[in-house]
py3Dmol code that shows the C-alpha trace and the ligand (Angstrom):
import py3Dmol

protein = """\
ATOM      1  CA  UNK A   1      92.634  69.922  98.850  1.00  0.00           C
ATOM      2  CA  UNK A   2      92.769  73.260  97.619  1.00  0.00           C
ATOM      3  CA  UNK A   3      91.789  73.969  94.023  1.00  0.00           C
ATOM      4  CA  UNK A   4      93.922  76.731  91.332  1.00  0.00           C
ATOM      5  CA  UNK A   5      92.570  77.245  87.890  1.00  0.00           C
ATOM      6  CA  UNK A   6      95.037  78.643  86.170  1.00  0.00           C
ATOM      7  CA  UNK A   7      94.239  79.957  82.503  1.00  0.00           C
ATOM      8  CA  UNK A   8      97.056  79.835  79.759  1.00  0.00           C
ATOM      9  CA  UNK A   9      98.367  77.083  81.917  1.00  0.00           C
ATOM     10  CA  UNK A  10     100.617  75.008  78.826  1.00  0.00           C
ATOM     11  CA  UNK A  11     102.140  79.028  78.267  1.00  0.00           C
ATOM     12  CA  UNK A  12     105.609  80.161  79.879  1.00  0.00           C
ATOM     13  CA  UNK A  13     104.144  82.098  82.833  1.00  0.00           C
ATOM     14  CA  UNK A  14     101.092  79.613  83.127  1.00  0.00           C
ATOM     15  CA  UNK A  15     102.835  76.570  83.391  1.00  0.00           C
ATOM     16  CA  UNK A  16     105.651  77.712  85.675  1.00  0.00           C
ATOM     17  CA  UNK A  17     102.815  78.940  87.787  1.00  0.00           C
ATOM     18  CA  UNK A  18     101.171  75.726  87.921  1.00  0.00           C
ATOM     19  CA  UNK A  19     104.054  74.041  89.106  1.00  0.00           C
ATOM     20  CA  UNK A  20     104.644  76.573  91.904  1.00  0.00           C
ATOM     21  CA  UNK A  21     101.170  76.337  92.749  1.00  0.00           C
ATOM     22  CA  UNK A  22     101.134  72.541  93.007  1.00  0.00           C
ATOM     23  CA  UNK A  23     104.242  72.619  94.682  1.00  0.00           C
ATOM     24  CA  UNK A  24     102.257  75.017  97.424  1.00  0.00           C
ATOM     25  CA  UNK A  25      99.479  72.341  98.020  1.00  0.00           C
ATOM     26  CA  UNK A  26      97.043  73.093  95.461  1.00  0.00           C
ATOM     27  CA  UNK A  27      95.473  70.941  92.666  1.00  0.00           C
ATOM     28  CA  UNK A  28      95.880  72.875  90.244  1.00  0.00           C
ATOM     29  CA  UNK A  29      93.734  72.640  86.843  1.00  0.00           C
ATOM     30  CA  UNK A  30      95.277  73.897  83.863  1.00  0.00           C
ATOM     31  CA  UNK A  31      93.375  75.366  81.036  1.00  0.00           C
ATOM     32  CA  UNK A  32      94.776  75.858  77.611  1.00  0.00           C
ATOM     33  CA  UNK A  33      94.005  75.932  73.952  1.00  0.00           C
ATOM     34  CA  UNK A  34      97.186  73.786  73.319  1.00  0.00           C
ATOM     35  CA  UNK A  35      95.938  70.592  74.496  1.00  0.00           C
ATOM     36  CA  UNK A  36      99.209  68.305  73.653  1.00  0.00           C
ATOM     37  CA  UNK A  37     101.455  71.002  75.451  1.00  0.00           C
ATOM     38  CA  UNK A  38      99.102  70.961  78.589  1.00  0.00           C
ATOM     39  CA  UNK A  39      98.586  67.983  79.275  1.00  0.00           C
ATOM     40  CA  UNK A  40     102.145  67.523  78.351  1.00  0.00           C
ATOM     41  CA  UNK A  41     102.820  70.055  81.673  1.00  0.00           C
ATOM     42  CA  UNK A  42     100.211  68.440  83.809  1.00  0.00           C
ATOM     43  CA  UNK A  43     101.567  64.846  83.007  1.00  0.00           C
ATOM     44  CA  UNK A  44     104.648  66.785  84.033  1.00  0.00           C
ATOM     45  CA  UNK A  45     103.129  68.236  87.482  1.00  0.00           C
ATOM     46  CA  UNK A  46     102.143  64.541  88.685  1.00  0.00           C
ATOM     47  CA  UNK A  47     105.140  62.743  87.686  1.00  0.00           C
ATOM     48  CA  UNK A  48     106.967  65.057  90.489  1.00  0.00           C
ATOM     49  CA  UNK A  49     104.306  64.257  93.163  1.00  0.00           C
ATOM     50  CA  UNK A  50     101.685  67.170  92.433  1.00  0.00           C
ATOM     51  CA  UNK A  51      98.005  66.927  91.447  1.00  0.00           C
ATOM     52  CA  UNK A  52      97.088  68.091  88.415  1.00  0.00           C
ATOM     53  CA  UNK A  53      94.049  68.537  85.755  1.00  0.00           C
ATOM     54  CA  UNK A  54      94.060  69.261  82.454  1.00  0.00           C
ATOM     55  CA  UNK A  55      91.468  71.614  80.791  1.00  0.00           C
ATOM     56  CA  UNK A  56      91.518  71.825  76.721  1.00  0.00           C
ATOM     57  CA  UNK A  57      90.214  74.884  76.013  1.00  0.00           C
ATOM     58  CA  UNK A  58      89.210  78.148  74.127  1.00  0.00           C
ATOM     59  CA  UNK A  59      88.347  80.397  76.160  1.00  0.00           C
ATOM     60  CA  UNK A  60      87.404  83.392  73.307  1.00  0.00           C
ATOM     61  CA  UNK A  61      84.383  80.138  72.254  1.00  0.00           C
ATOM     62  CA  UNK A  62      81.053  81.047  73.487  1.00  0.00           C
ATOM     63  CA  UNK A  63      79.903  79.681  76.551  1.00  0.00           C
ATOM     64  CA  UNK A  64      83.683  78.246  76.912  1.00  0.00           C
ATOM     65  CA  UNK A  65      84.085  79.795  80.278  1.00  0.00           C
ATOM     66  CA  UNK A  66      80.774  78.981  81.958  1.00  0.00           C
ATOM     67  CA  UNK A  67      81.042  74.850  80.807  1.00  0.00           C
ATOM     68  CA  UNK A  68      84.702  75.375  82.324  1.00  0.00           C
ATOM     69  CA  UNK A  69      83.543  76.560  85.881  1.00  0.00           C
ATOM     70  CA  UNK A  70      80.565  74.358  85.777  1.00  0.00           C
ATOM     71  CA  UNK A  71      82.944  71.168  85.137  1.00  0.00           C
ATOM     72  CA  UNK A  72      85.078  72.359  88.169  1.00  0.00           C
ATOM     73  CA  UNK A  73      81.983  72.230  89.930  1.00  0.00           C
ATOM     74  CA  UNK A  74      80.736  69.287  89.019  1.00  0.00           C
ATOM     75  CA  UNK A  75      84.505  67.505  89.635  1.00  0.00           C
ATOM     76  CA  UNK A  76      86.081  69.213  92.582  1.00  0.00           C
ATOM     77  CA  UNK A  77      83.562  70.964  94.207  1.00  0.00           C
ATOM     78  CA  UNK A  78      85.303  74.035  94.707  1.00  0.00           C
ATOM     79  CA  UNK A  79      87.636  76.811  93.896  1.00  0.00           C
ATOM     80  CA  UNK A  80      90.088  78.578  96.114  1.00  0.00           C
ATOM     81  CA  UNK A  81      92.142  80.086  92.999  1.00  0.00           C
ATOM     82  CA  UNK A  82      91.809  81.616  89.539  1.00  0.00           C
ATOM     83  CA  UNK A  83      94.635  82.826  88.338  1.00  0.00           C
ATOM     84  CA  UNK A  84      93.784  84.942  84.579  1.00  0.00           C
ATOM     85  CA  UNK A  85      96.907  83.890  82.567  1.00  0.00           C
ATOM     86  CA  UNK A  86      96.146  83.622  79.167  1.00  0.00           C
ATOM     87  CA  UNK A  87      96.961  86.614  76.960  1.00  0.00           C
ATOM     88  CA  UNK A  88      97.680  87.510  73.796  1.00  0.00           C
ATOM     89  CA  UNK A  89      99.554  90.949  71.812  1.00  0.00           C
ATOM     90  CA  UNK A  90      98.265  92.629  68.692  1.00  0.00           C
ATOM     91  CA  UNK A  91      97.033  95.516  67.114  1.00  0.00           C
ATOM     92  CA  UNK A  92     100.443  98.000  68.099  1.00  0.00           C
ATOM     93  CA  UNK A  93      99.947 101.185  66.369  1.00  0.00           C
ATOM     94  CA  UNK A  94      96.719 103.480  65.872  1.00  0.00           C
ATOM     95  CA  UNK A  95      97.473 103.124  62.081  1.00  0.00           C
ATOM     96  CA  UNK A  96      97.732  99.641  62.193  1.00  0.00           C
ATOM     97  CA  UNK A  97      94.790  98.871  64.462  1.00  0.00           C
ATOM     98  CA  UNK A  98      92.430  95.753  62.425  1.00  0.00           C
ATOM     99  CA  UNK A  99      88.946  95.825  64.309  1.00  0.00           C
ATOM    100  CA  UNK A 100      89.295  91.901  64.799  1.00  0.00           C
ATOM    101  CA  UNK A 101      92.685  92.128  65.711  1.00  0.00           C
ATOM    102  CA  UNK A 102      91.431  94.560  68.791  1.00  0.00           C
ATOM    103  CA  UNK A 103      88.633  92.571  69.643  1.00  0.00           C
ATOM    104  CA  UNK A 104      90.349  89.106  70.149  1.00  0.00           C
ATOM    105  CA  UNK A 105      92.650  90.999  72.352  1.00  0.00           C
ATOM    106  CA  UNK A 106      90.641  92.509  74.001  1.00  0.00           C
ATOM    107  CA  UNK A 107      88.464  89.712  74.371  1.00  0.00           C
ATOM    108  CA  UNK A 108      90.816  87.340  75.600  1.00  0.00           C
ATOM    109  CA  UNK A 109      92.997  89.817  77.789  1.00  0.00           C
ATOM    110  CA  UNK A 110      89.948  91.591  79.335  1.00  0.00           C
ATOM    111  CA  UNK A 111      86.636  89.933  78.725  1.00  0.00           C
ATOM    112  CA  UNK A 112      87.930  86.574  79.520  1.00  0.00           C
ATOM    113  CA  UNK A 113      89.319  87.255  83.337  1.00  0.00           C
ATOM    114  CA  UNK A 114      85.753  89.625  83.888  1.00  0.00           C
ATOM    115  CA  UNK A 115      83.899  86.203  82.425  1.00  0.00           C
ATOM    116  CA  UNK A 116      86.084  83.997  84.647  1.00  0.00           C
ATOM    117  CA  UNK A 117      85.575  85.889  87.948  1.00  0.00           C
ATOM    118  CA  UNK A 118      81.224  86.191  87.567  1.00  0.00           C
ATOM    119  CA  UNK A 119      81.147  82.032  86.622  1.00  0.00           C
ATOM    120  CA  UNK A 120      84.071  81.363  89.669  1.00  0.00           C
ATOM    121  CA  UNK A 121      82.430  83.504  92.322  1.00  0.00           C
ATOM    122  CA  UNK A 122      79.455  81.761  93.174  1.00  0.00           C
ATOM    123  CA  UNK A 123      81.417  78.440  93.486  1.00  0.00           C
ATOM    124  CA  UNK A 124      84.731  80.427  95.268  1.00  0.00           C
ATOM    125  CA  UNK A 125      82.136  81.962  98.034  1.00  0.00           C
ATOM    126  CA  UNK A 126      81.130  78.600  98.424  1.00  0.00           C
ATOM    127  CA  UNK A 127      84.675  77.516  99.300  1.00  0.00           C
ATOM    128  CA  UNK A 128      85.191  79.704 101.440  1.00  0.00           C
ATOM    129  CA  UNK A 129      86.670  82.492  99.789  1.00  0.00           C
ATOM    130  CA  UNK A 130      90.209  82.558  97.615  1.00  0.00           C
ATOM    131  CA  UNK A 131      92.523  84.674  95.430  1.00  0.00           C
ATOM    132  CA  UNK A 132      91.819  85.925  91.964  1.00  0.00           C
ATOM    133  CA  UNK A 133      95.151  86.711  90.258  1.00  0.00           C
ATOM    134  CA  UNK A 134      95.464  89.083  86.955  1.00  0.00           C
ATOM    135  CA  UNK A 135      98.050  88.577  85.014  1.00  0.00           C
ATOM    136  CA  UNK A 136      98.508  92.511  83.608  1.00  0.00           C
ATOM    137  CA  UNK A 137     101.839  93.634  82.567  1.00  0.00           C
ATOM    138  CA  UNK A 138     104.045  96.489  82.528  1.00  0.00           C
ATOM    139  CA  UNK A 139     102.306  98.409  79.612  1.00  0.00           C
ATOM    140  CA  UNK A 140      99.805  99.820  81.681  1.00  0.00           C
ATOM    141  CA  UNK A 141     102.647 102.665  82.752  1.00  0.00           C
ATOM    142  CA  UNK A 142     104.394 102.813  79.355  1.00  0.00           C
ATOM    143  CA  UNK A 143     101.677 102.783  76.403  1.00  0.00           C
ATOM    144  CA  UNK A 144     103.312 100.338  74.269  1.00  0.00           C
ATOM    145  CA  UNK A 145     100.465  98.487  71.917  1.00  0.00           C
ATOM    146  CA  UNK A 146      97.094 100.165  71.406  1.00  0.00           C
ATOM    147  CA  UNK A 147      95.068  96.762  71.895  1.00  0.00           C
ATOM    148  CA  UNK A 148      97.233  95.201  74.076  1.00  0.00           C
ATOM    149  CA  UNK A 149      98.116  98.260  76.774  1.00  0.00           C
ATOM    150  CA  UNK A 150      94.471  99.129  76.314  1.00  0.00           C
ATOM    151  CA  UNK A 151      93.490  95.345  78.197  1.00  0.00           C
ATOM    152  CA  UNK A 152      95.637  95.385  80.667  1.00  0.00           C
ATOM    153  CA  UNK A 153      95.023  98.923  81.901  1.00  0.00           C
ATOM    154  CA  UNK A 154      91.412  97.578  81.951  1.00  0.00           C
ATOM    155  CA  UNK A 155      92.590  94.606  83.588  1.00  0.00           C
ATOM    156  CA  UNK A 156      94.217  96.679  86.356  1.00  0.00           C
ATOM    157  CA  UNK A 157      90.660  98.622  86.512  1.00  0.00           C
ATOM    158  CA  UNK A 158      89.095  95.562  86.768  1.00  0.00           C
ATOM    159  CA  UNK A 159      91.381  93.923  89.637  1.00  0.00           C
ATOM    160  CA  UNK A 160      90.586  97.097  91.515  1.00  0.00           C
ATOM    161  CA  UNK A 161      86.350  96.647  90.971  1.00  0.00           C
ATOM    162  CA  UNK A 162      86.642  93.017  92.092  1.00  0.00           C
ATOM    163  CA  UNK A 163      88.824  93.371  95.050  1.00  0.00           C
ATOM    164  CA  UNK A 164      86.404  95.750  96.096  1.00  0.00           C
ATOM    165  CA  UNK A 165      82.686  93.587  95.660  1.00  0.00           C
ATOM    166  CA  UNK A 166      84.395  90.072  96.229  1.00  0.00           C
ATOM    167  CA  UNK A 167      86.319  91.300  99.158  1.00  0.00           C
ATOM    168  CA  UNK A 168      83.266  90.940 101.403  1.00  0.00           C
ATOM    169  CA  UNK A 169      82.816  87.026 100.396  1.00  0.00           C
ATOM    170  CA  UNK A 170      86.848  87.096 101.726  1.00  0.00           C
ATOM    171  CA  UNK A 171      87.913  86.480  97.958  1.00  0.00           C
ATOM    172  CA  UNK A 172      91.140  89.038  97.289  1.00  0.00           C
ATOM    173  CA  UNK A 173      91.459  89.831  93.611  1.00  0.00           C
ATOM    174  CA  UNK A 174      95.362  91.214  92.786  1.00  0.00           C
ATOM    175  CA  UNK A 175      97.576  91.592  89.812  1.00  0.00           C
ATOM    176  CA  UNK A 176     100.744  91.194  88.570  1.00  0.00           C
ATOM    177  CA  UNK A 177     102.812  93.061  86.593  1.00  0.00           C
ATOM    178  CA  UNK A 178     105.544  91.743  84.722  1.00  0.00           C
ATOM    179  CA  UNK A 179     107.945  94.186  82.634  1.00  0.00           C
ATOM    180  CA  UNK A 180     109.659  92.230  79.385  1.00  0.00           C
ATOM    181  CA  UNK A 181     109.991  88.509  79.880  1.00  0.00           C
ATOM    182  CA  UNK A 182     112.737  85.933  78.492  1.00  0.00           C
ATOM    183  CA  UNK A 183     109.932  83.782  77.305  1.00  0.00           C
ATOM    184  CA  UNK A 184     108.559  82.560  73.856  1.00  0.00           C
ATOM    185  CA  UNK A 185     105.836  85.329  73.354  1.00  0.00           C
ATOM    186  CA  UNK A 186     108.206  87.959  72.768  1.00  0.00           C
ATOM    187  CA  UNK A 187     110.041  85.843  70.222  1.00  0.00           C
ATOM    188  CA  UNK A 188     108.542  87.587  67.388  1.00  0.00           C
ATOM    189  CA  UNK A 189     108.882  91.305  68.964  1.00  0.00           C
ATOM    190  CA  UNK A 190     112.756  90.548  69.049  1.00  0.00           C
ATOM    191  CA  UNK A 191     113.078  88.674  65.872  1.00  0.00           C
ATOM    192  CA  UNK A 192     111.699  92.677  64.605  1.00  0.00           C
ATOM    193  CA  UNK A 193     113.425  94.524  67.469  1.00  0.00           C
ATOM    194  CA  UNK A 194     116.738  92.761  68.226  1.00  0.00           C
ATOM    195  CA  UNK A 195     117.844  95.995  70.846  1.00  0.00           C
ATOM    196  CA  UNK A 196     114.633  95.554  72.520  1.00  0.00           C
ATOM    197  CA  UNK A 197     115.886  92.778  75.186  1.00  0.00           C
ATOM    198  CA  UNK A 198     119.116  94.874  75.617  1.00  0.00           C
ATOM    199  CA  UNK A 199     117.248  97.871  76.484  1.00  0.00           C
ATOM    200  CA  UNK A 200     115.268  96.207  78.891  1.00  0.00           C
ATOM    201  CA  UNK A 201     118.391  94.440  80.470  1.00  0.00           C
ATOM    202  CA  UNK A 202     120.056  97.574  80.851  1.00  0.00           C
ATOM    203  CA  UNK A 203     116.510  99.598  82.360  1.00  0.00           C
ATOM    204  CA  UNK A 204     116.448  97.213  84.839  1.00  0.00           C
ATOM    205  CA  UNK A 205     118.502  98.036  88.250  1.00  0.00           C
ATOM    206  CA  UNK A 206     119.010  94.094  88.439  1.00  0.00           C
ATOM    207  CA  UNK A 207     120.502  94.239  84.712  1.00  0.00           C
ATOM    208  CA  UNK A 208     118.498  91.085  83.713  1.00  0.00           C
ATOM    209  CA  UNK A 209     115.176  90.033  82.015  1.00  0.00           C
ATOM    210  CA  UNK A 210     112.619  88.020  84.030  1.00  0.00           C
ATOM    211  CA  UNK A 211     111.519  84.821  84.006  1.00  0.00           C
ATOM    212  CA  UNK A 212     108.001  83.046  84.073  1.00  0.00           C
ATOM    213  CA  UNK A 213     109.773  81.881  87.768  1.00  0.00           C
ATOM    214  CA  UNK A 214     110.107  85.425  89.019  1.00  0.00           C
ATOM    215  CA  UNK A 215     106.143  85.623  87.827  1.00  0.00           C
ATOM    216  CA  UNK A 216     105.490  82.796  89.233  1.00  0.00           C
ATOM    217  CA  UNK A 217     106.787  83.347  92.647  1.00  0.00           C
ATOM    218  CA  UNK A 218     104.632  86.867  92.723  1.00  0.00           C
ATOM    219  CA  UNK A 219     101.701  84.816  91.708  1.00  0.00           C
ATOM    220  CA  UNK A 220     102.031  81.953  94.471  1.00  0.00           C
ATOM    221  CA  UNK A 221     102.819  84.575  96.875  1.00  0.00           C
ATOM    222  CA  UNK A 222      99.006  86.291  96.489  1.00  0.00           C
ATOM    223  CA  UNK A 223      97.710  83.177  95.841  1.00  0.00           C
ATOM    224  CA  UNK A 224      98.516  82.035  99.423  1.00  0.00           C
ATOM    225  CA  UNK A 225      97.681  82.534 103.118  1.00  0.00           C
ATOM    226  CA  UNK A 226     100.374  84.839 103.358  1.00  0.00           C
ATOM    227  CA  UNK A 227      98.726  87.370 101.102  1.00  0.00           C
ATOM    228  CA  UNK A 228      95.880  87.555 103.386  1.00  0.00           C
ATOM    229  CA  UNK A 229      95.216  90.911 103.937  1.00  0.00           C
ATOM    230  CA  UNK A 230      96.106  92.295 100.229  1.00  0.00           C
ATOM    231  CA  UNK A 231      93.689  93.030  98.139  1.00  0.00           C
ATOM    232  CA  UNK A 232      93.074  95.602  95.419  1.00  0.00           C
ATOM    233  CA  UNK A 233      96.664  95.789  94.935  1.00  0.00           C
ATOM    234  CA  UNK A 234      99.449  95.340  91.479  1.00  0.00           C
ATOM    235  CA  UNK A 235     102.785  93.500  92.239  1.00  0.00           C
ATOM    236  CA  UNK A 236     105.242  94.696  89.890  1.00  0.00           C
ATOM    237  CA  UNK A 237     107.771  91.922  88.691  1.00  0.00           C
ATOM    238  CA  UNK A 238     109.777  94.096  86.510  1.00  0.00           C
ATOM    239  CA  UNK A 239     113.247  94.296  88.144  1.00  0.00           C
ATOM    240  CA  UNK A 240     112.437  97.828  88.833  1.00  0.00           C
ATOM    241  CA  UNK A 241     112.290  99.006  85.013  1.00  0.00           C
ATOM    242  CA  UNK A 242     108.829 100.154  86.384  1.00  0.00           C
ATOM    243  CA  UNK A 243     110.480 103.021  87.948  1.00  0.00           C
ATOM    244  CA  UNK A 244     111.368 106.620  85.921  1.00  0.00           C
ATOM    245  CA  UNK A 245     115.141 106.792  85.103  1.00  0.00           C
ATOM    246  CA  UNK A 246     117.322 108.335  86.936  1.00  0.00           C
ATOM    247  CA  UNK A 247     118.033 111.520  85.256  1.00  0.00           C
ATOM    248  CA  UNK A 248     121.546 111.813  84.264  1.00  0.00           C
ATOM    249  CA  UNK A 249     122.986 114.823  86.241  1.00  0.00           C
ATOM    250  CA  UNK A 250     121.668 113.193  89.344  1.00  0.00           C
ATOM    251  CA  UNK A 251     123.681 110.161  88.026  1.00  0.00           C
ATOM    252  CA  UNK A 252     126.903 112.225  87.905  1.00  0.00           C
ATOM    253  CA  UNK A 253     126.074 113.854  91.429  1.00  0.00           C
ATOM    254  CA  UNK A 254     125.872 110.387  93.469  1.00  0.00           C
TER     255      UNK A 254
END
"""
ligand_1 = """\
44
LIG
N 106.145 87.296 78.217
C 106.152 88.582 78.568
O 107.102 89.336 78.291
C 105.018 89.144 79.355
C 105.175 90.397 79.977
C 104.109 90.923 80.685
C 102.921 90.233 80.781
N 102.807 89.025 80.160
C 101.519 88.334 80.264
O 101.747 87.067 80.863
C 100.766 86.139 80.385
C 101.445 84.863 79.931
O 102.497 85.180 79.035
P 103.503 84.058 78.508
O 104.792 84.745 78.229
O 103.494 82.870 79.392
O 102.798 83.740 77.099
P 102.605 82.348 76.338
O 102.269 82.712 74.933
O 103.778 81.454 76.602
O 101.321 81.725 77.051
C 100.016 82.121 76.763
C 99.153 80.870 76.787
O 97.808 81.252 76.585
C 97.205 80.288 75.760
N 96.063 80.859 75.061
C 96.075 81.863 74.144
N 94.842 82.065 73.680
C 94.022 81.181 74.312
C 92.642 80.898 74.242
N 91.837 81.562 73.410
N 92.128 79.925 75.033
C 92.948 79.222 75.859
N 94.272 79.435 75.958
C 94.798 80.406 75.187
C 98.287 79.893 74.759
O 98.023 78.639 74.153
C 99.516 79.891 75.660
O 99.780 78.596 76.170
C 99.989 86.872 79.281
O 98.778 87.356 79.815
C 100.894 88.034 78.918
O 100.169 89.130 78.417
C 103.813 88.458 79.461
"""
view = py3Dmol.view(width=600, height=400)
view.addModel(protein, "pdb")
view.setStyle({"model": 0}, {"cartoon": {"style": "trace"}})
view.addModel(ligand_1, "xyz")
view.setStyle({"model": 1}, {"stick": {}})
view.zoomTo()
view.show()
């Protein structure tokens, strides 16, 4: 069977993931710093006829990532899947910007996944090959948060270098990039920015937020054999708020 780490896994987008990817065949191992939500999600997962491993977690510890790749080793063998979920905000304006603030962000959003793919690789070649998944975001084209569009734009750059040195061990490294989600992380955003959720509703051509399932189904989709031949590339699950508006006199002239 098929192994999928997926990081962030007891998290909106990490958790609807592993369900999707469970659903798809895998055995999916989910690794989170919450421990009572995840293996609240995996308990979940195998109650409905998947298989499913919990992980407890910090990644940002020293070492945390190479003991997690060497226990997947040691208990499945191999790796077909890593899918770099768990992320973290902070740090929003230059003036604002705390040094350790930055660094945990970037640490987690960018170090982390580059971590993740040089301990998986050795044991994904061995498999066979796979799919390496980034979780960016929207940002990247919109500059919103120093520290946080800052790791994923580096996250895209990174998805790029991989796809191109892992490609020839058939191991396809893509991202994807979700625009403003209706899940828990941006609770505090909107309990500060109350028109932020309407905006985004209104930007988007399909006049709705996402959900963890629309990122989810992006996710499965380049985790799986029908994704075989892209690499290199960025998904955008945004409902089309990823595109420039449509100028108003060209509104009036349609
Ligand atoms: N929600 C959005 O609007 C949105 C939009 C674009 C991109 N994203 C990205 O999607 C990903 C998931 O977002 P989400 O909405 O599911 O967030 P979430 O907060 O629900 O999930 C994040 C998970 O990561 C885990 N985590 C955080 N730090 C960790 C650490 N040091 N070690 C182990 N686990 C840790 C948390 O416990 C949590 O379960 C993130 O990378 C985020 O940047 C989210």
């Amino acid at each position: 069977m098929q192994v999928a780490l997926v990081t962030g896994g007891a998290g909106a987008v990490g958790a609807a993931a592993a369900r999707m990817l469970a659903a798809d065949g895998f055995h999916v191992v989910l690794a989170d710093r919450a421990i009572d939500r995840v293996q609240g999600i995996c308990s979940e997962i195998v109650d409905a006829g998947g298989e499913a491993a919990a992980e407890p977690v910090d990644l940002l510890e020293n070492g945390a990532v190479n003991r997690l790749i060497d226990r997947l080793a040691e208990r499945f063998g191999r790796l077909d899947c890593v899918v770099n979920n768990a992320g973290m905000t902070g740090a929003p304006r230059i003036g604002e910007v705390d040094l350790s603030v930055w660094n945990a962000v970037l640490a987690l959003n960018l170090t982390v996944p580059m971590l993740l793919a040089q301990a998986a690789h050795p044991l994904m070649k061995r498999s066979g090959g796979g799919s390496i998944v980034n979780v960016a975001s929207r940002v990247y084209l919109a500059g919103t948060g120093v520290a946080y569009t800052s790791s994923k734009s580096g996250l895209i750059g990174l998805t790029r270098v991989l796809a191109v040195q892992l490609g020839p061990d058939n191991i396809r490294v893509n991202a994807v990039a979700p625009s403003f989600l209706n899940t828990p992380f941006n609770e505090k955003i909107v309990a500060e920015n109350a028109g932020l959720a309407r905006s985004f509703r209104k930007m988007s051509p399909l006049g709705r937020l996402g959900t963890a399932e629309d990122v989810a189904g992006a996710i499965a989709f380049l985790a799986s054999p029908r994704a075989s031949f892209v690499t290199g590339d960025i998904i955008h699950v945004c409902g089309g708020t990823q595109l420039a508006p449509q100028p108003t006199a060209f509104d009036e002239a349609v």
